[in-house]
N, C-alpha and C positions, 0 to 999 in steps of 0.2 A: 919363413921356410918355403921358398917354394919347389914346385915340383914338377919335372918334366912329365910331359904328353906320356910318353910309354910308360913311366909310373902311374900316372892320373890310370891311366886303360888298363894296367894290372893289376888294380885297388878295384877297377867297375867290374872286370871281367869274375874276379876271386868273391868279393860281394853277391853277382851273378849265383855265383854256384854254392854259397852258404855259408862264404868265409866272415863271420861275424865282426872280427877284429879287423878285417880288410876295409870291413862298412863302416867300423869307427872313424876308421882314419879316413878313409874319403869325408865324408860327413864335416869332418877338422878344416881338412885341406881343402875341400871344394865349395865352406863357407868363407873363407878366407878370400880365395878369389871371387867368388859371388858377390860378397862383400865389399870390394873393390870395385866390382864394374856397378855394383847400384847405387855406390857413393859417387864416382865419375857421373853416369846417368842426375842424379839428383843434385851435381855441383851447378850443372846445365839448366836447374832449373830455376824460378823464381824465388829469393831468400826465403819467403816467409811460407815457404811450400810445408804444407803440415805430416808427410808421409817422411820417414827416416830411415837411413840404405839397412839399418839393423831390422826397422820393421818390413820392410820390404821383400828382405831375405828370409824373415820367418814366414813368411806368407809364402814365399816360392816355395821353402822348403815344404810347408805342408802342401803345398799342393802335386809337388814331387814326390814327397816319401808315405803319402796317405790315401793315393788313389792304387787304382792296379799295379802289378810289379812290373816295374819297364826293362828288355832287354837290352841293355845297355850295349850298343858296339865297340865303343872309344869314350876319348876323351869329347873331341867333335861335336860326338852325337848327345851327349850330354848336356854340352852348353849349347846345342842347339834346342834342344826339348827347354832346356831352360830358358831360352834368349823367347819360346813359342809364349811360356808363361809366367814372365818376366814382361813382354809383351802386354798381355789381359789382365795383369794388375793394376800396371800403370796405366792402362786404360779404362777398367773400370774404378780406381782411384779417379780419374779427370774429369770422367764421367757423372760421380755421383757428388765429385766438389762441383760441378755446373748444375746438377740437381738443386744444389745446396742453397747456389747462388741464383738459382730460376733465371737461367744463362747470362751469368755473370762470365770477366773473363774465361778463356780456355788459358788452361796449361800449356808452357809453351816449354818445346826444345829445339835445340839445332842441331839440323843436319850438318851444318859446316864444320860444329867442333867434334860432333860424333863420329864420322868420319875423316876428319880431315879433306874436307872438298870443299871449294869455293862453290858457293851457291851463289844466283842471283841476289835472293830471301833469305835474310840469314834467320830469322824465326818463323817454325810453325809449328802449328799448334798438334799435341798428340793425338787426340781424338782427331784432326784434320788428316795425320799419317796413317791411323790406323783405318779411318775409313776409304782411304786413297790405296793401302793396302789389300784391303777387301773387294775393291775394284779390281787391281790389276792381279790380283790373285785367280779372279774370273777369267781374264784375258790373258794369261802370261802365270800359273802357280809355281814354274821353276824360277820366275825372276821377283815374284813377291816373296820366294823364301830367300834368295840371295838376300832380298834387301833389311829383310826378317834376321836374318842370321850378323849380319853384318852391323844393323842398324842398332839392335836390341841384345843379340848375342855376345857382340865384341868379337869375333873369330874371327883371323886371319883370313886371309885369301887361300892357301894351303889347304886350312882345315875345312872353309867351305867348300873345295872342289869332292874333299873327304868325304864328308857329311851327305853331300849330294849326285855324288860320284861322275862329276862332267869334268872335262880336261879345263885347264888357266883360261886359255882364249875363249870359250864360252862363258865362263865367270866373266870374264871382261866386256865382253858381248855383251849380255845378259843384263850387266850392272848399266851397262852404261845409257842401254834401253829403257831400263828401269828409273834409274834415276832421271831421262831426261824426260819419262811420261809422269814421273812424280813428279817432280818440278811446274810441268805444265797443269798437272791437280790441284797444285798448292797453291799457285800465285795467285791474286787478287783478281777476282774476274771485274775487268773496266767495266763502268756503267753506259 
C-alpha cells in the first residue's frame, strides 16, 4: 500500500496537532517505506553483516519517536531527519563492529549503486563517508546535507530542493561539488 507525498504530509501534519489515529497510520506506512530503504542500504552490504533492515528501523524509530516532539513539515522533511539518523546508526553500527574487531575490516558500501553514479571506487568504506561528511560539512553544510539526504535519505532530487529550499540547479551544483570532493576523500592516498 503505498502512499503519495501529500498523504505522507497530511498524516504528519494531523499527528502534529494530536490526531492520534493519524500517528497510527503514519507509524504503518512510514515503517513500511523505512523498511525498504534499510533493506536496499543493507543488500549493499557485506552478506554476513550482522545488523537487519527490521533491526535497523526499530532503532531509527526509537530514536525518532522517543526524543523531543519534532515539528514535522512534509513528507521530505521526515525522511530527511530520518536519512540524519539512519545515518548515525549505521555508523555507529561500523563503528563499534571495528571496535569489536580492533580494526578489523570497515563496513563497506557504494556510492555507485546508492545512487546510481559511476564512481571511479566502487567501494567505500561507511565510517570512510561519514567522516568525509564531517569534513565537508565544515566547508560546504548545504552540500554535506545534499549528500546526506540523498546518500542515506533516498530522496529524490525534488524533495531535496523541498527539504532544503534551493532551486534544481543548485542541487546539481552542489552534488556535483560534493561528490567530486568526496571522491577525492575517498580514494586511496598513493604512497
Amino acid at each position: 500500500m503505498a502512499l503519495d507525498s501529500e498523504k505522507l504530509t497530511t498524516l504528519l501534519l494531523d499527528w502534529r496537532q494530536g490526531n492520534q489515529e493519524a500517528g497510527r497510520q503514519l507509524i504503518d506506512v512510514a515503517y513500511r517505506q523505512l523498511r525498504r530503504l534499510a533493506a536496499h542500504y543493507l543488500r549493499l552490504e557485506r552478506p554476513d553483516h550482522t545488523l537487519q533492515a527490521t533491526a535497523l528501523v526499530h532503532e531509527l524509530y526509537i530514536r525518532l519517536f522517543s526524543s523531543e516532539p519534532i515539528t514535522w513539515q512534509n513528507r521530505a522533511h521526515f525522511f530527511a531527519v530520518a536519512a540524519q539518523q539512519l545515518r548515525r546508526i549505521l555508523v555507529d553500527h561500523a563503528r563499534n563492529v571495528q571496535a569489536e574487531k580492533r580494526g578489523g575490516k570497515r563496513m563497506k558500501l557504494s556510492l555507485t549503486e546508492a545512487d546510481h553514479v559511476a564512481l571511479q571506487q566502487k567501494d567505500v568504506d561507511l565510517v570512510g563517508i561519514h567522516e568525509a561528511l564531517e569534513r565537508l560539512e565544515q566547508l560546504d553544510p548545504r552540500a554535506a546535507s545534499i549528500v546526506e539526504l540523498r546518500f542515506f535519505g533516498g530522496l529524490k532530487e525534488t524533495e531535496i530542493t523541498e527539504v532544503l529550499g534551493i532551486s534544481l540547479a543548485t542541487l546539481h551544483r552542489d552534488w556535483k561539488m560534493a561528490r567530486a570532493w568526496l571522491i577525492s576523500q575517498l580514494m586511496p592516498k598513493s604512497e
